[in-house]
C-alpha positions in Angstrom: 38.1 84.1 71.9 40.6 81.3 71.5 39.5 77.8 71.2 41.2 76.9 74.7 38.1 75.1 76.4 35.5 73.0 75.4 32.9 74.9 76.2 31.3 76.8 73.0 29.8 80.2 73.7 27.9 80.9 70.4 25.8 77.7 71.4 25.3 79.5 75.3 25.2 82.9 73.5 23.4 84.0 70.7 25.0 86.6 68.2 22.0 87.3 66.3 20.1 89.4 69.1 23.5 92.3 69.4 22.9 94.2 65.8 26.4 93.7 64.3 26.1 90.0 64.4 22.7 90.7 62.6 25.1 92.9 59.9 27.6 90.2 60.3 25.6 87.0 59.7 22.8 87.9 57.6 23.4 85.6 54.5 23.3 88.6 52.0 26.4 90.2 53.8 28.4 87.1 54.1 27.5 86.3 50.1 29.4 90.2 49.0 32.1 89.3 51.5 32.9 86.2 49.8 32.7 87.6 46.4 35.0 90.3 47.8 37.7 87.9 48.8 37.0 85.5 45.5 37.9 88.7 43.4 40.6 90.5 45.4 42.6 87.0 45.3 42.1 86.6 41.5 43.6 90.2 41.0 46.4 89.6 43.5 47.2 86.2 41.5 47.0 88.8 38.4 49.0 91.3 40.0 51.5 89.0 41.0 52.4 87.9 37.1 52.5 91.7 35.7 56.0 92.5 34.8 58.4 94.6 37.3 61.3 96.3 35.9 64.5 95.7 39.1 66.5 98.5 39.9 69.4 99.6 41.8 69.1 102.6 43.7 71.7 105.4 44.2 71.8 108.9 45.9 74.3 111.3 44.5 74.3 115.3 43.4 74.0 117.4 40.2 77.4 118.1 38.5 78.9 118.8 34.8 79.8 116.0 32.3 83.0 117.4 31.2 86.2 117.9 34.2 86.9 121.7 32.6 83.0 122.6 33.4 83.2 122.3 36.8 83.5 124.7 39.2 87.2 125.3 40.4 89.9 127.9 42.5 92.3 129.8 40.6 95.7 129.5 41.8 99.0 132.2 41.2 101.9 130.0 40.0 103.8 132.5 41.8 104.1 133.7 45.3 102.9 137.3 45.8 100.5 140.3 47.6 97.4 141.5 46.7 97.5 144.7 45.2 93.8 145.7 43.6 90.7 143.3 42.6 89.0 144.4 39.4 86.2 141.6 39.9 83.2 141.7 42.2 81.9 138.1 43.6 79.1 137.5 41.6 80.0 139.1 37.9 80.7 137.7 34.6 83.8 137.7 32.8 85.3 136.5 29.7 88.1 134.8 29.1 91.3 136.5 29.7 89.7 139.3 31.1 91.6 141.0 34.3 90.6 139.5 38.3 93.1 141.0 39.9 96.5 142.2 40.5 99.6 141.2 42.6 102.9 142.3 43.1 106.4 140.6 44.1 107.2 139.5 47.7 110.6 137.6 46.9 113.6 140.5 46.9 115.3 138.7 44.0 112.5 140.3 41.7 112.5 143.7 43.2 114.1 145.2 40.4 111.6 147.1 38.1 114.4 146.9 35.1 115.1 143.2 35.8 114.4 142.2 32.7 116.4 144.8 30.7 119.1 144.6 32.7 118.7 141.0 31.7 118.9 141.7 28.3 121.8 143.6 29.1 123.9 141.0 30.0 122.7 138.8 27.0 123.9 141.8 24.4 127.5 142.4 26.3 127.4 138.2 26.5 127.0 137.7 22.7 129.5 140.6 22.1 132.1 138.2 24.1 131.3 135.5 22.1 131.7 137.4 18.8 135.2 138.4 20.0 136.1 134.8 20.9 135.1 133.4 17.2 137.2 136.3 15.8 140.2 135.1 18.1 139.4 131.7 17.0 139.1 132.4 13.2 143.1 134.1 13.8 144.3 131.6 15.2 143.2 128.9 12.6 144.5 131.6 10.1 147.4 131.0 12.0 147.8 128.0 12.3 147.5 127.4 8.3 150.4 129.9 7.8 152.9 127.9 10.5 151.7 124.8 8.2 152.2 126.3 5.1 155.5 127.9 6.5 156.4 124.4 8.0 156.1 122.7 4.7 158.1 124.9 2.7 160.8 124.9 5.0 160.9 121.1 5.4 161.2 120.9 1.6 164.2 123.4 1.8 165.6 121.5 4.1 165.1 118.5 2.5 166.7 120.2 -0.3 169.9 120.4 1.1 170.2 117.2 2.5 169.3 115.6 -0.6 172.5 118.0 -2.1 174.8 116.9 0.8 174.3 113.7 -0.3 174.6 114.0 -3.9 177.6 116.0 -2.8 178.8 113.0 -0.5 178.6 110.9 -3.1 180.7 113.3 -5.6 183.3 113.4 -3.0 183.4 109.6 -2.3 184.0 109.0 -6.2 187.0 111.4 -6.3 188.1 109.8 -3.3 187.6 106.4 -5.0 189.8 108.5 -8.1 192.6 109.3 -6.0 193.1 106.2 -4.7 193.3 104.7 -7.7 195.6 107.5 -9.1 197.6 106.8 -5.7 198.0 103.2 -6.3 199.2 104.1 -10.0 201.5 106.8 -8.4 202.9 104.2 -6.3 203.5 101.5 -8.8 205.2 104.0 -11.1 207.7 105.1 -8.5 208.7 101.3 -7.6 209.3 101.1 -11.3 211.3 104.3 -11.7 213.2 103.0 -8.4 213.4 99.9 -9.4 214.7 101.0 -13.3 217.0 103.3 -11.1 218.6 100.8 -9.4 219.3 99.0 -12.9 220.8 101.9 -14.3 217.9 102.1 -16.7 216.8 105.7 -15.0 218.4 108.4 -13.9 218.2 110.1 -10.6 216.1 113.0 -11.9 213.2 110.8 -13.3 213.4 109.0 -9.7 212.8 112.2 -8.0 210.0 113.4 -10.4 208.2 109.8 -9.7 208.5 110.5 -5.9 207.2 114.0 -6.5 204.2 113.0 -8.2 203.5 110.1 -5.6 203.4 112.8 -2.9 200.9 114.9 -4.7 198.9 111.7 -5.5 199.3 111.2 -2.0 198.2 114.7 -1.1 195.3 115.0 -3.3 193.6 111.5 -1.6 194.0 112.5 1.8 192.7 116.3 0.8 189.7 114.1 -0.8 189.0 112.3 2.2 188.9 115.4 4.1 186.4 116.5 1.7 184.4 113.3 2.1 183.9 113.7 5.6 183.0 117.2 5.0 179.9 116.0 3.0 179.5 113.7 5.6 179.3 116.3 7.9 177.0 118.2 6.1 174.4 115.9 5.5 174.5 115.2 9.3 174.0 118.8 10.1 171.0 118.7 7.1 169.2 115.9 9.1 169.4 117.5 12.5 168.8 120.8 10.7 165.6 118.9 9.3 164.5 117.9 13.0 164.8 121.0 14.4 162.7 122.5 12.0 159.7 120.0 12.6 160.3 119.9 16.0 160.2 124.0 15.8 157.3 124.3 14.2 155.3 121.5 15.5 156.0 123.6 18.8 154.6 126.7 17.5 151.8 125.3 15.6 150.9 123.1 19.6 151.1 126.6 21.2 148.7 128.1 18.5 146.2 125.0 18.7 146.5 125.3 22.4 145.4 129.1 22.4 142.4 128.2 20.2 141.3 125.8 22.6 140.9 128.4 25.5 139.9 130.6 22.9 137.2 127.7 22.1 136.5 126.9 25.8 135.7 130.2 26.7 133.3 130.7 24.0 132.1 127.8 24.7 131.1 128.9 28.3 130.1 131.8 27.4 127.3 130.0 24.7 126.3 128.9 28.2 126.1 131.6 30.2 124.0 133.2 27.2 121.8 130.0 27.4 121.7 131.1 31.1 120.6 134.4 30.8 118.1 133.5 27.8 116.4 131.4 30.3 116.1 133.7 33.6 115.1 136.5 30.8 111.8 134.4 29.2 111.2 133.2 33.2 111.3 137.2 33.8 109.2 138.1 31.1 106.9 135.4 31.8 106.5 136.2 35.0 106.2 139.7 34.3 103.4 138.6 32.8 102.0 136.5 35.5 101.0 139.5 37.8 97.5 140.0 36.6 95.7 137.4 37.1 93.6 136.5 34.3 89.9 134.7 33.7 90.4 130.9 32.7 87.2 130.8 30.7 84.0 132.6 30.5 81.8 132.3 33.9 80.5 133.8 36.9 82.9 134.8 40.0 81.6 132.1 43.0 83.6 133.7 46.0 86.9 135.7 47.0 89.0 133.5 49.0 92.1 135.5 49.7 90.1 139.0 49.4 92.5 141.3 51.4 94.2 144.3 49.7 98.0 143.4 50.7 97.2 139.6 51.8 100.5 137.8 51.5 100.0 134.2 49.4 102.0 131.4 48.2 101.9 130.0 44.9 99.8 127.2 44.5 97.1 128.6 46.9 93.7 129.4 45.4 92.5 132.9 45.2 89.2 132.6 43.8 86.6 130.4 42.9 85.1 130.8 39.1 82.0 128.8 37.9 82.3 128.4 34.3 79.0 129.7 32.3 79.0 127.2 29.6 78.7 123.4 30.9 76.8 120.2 30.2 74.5 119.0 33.4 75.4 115.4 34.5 74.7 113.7 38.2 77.8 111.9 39.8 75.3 108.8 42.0 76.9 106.4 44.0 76.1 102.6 44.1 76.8 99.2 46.6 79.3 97.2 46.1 77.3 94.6 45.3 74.9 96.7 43.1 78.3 97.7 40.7 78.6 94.8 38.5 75.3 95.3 37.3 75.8 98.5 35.9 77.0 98.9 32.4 77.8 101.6 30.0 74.6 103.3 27.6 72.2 101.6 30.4 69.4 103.6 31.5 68.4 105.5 34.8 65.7 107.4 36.0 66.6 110.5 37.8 65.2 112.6 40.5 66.4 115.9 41.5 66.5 117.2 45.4 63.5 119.9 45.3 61.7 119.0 42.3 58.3 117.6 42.7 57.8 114.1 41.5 56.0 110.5 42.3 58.1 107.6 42.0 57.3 103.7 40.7 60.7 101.8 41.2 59.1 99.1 39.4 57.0 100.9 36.8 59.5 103.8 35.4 56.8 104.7 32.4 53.9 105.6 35.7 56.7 107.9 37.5 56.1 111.3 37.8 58.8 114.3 37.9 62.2 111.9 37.0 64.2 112.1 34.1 65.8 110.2 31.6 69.5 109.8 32.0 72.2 106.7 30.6 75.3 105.7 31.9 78.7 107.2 30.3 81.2 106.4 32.8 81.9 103.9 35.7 84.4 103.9 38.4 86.6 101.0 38.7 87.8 101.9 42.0 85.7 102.4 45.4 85.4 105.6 46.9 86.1 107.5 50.0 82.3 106.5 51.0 82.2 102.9 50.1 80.5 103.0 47.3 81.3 103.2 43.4 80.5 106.4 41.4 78.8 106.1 38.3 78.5 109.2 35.8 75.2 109.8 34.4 74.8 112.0 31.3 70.6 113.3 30.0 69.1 110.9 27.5 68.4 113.0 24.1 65.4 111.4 23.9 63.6 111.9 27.1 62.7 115.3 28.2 65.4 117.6 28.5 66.4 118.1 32.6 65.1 121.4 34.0 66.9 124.2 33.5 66.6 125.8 37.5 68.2 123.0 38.0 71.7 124.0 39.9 75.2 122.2 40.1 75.9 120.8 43.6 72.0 119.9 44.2 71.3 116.3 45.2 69.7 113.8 43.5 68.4 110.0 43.3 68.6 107.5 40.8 67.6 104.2 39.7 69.2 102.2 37.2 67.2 100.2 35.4 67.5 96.6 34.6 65.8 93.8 33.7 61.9 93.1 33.4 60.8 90.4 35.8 57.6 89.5 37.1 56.4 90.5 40.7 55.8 87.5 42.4 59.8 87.2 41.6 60.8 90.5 43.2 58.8 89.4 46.5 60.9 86.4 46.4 64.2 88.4 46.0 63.3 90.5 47.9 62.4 88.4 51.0 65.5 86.1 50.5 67.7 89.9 50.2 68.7 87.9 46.9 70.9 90.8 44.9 69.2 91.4 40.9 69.8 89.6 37.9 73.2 89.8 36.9 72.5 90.5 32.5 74.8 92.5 29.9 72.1 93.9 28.1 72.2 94.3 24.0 72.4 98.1 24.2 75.5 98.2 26.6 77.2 95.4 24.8 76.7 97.6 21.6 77.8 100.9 23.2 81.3 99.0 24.1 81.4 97.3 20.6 80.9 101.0 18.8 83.7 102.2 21.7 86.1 99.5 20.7 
């Protein structure tokens, strides 16, 4: 009763004549009571110091260590229709072996022959081009004979102006002859006329002076005429000279001219062989891409698109293969708050959905049915859930993980960190205080062997 008055019953009432209060007060009783208590405290106060190892608890599922392990779809890279599975959900196959076949559903690939008639057009392509680098090697044959022409008669021609000028200057030195001739013919005459007049001459010798003067005369202009002549000649040498070059620079332009289209169009027609090379590998490869073919060994999960003349685009996934040969690893989750203390090569305990086991957060070494795992990979970016995902791969040496042990099963996990006593962990635990944050010596020397 509570103390609320201060009337005392056990002095009105006495407790030693009801039989539990005879169990309840007899001196013996009440001495094993208080040892009871004496020695349950002392082991709690014991209890209290032994060491507790913190951990960080995560829920997660059983998956492969490697990306390639995991399950995955098989996709066409190419639009098509179902035309025969070879595969039954379930089996085994090997890699490369046969799943199943399709057939086109784009018109442009109708054509059974496609590809030959593709390599058609490459052979009568690459005939075109041979004919274009014949044309091409005439026309530079060509065009070295105009050159070789050209130059020969340039030098020709520069032959016979250099002999209209040697001529000019042949005819300028007789001209330079006559005058001089003239100009004795002419002082002769004023002499005979002169002597004439003086009696000294006779008539005859006068007239035979004159006479000669005229043909002096006669002889300079005919020299002159034959100076302008040469001159004429060495004009018509140079324009002779001109045409020439200008004649065969024009031919030669026209030749270089045809050589270029000759040049272009083989050009374009290296292209269009380019072209056709192209759409004939895409042709062949695609060819090729009508049976669809095993990845890697493993075991056929499920049909998607299972239909005998189902319709598909590329891209979409026909079937789901789970490859035979993998490496078990759980993906686990963890807090945002819990993720810094996680590090690389730390352990973790591990429980699997299904398997029997009895757990001691704080004692790992008394757990029951968990298995050894360390850490080989942490997300630095939060997931769709909220959480972080950590990669967990089995210690090699702990026991190995079960072998019935399926991908896609669940599992739980506890990272473990560092030892600390119990009375500690109360405290934490009652002030929601987060665990130690530590880089512990193996992690530190997991990223100094990375680095």
């Amino acid at each position: 009763m509570l103390n609320i008055t201060h009337n005392k019953l056990h002095e009105k009432v006495d407790l030693l004549q009801y039989a539990s209060g005879k169990k309840v007060f007899k001196e013996r009783s009440r001495k094993y009571f208080n040892r009871f208590l004496i020695s349950f405290g002392v082991i709690l106060i014991i209890v209290l110091f032994l060491p507790w190892t913190q951990t960080v608890a995560g829920k997660g599922y059983v998956t492969t260590l490697t990306p390639e392990q995991r399950p995955q779809t098989i996709q066409s890279p190419i639009p098509g229709r179902i035309e025969r599975w070879y595969i039954n959900e379930g089996d085994f196959v090997e890699k490369g072996d046969t799943i199943l076949h399709i057939s086109e559903i784009k018109n442009e690939y109708f054509d059974p022959q496609l590809v030959d008639r593709t390599g058609d057009q490459i052979s009568a392509k690459e005939s075109s081009k041979r004919s274009y680098e014949n044309k091409i090697q005439s026309l530079n044959n060509q065009v070295k004979a105009l050159l070789q022409e050209k130059r020969l008669k340039i030098n020709q021609a520069e032959n016979k102006l250099q002999q209209s000028n040697l001529k000019f200057r042949s005819d300028s030195i007789d001209l330079e002859a006559a005058k001089t001739n003239l100009a004795i013919a002419e002082t002769q005459f004023e002499r005979a006329r002169m002597l004439n007049e003086e009696g000294l001459k006779s008539m005859t010798d006068l007239e035979n002076s004159r006479l000669k003067l005229q043909e002096v005369q006669a002889k300079k202009v005919s020299q002159e005429n034959k100076v302008l002549a040469a001159k004429n000649d060495i004009i018509n040498s140079e324009i002779e000279l001109n045409r020439l070059e200008a004649e065969y620079q024009e031919k030669i332009s026209k030749t270089q001219s045809d050589r270029s289209s000759a040049e272009s169009a083989m050009f374009q027609t290296r292209a269009d062989i380019s072209k056709l090379e192209t759409s004939y590998a895409n042709y062949d490869k695609r060819r090729g891409l009508y049976y669809i073919l095993a990845p890697q060994d493993g075991y056929i999960n499920k049909a998607i698109k299972a239909g005998i003349g189902e319709s598909f685009k590329e891209g979409e996934p026909l079937v789901g293969i789970m490859p035979s040969n993998y490496e078990l690893a759980v993906e686990t989750y963890v807090a945002p708050i819990d993720m810094p203390l996680l590090h690389v090569g730390e352990s973790v305990r591990v429980q699997f959905d299904g398997w029997p086991a009895i757990v001691f957060s704080g004692w790992p070494n008394s757990s029951y049915g968990t298995y050894g795992a360390r850490i080989v990979a942490i997300e630095n970016f939060i997931s769709a859930n909220g959480k972080y995902r950590v990669l967990l791969a089995p210690d090699e040496d702990e026991y190995a993980w079960p072998s019935e042990i399926k991908i896609g099963s669940g599992a739980s996990t506890l990272a473990l960190l560092e030892d600390v006593p119990i009375w500690y962990e109360l405290w934490r635990q009652l002030n929601g205080f987060p665990p130690n944050y530590y880089s512990p010596a193996d992690a530190a020397n997991t990223k100094a062997t990375e680095k």
